[in-house]
C-alpha positions as CSV (number, residue, x, y, z in Angstrom):
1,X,115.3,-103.0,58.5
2,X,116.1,-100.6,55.7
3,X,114.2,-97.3,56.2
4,X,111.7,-96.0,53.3
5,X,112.2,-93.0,51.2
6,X,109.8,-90.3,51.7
7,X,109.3,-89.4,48.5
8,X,108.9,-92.2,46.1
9,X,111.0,-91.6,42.6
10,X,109.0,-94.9,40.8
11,X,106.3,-92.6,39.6
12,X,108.6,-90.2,38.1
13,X,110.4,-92.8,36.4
14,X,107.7,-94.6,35.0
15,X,106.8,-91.4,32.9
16,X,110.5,-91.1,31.9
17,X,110.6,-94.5,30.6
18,X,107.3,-94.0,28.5
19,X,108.5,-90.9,27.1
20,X,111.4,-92.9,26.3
21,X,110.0,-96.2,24.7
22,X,107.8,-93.4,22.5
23,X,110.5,-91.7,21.2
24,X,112.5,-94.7,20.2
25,X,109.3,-95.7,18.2
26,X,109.0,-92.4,16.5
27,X,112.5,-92.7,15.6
28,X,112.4,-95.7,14.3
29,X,109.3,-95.3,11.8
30,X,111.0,-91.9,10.9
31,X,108.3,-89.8,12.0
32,X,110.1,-87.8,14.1
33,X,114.1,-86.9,13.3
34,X,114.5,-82.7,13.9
35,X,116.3,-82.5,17.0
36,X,114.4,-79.3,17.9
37,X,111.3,-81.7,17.6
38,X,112.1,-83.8,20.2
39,X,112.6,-80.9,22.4
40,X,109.3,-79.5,22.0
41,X,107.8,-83.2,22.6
42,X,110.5,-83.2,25.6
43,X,109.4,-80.3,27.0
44,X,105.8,-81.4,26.7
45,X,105.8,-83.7,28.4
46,X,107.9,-82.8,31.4
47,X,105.1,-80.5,31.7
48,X,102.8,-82.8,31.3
49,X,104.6,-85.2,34.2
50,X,105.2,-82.5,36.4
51,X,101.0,-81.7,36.3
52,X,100.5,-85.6,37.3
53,X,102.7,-85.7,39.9
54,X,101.9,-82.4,41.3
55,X,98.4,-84.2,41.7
56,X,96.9,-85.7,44.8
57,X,97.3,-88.5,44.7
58,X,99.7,-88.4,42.1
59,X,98.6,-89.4,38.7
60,X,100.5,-92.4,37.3
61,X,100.2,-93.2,33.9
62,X,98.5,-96.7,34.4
63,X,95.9,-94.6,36.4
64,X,95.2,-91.6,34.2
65,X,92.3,-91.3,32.4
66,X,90.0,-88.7,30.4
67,X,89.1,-86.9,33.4
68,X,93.0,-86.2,34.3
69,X,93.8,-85.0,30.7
70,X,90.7,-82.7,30.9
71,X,92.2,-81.3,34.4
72,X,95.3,-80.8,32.4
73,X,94.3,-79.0,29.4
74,X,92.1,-76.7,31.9
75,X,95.7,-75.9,34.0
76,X,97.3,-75.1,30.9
77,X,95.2,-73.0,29.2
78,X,94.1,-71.1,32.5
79,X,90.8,-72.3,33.1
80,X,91.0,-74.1,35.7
């Protein structure tokens, strides 16, 4: 029987792969084309992902709802 990984990667991934599909969409209507643009929206939202899954429990993205996003904007602007 195969042993379990400790610490589950899935989560992680699913935010990579929604960051991705979004991007690809934002490329394609032409809304977003700067290369330093998608760095700033890359950056974003790695902080955003590492704030979920520095939760407990984690916060996946087919769990997260207005509550986590308030708990977000409060850690990143100090008020929390």
């Amino acid at each position: 029987m195969p042993s379990l990984s400790l610490f589950d990667q899935a989560p992680a991934e699913g935010h990579r792969l929604a960051f991705e599909r979004w991007l690809e969409d934002q490329r394609s209507t032409g809304s977003l084309r700067q290369p330093s643009s998608i760095q700033v929206y890359r950056d974003m939202w790695g902080g955003f992902t590492a704030w979920c899954l520095g939760q407990s429990p984690a916060v996946t993205l087919s769990s997260l709802d207005v509550r986590d996003l308030q708990a977000f904007q409060a850690a990143r602007f100090g008020m929390k």
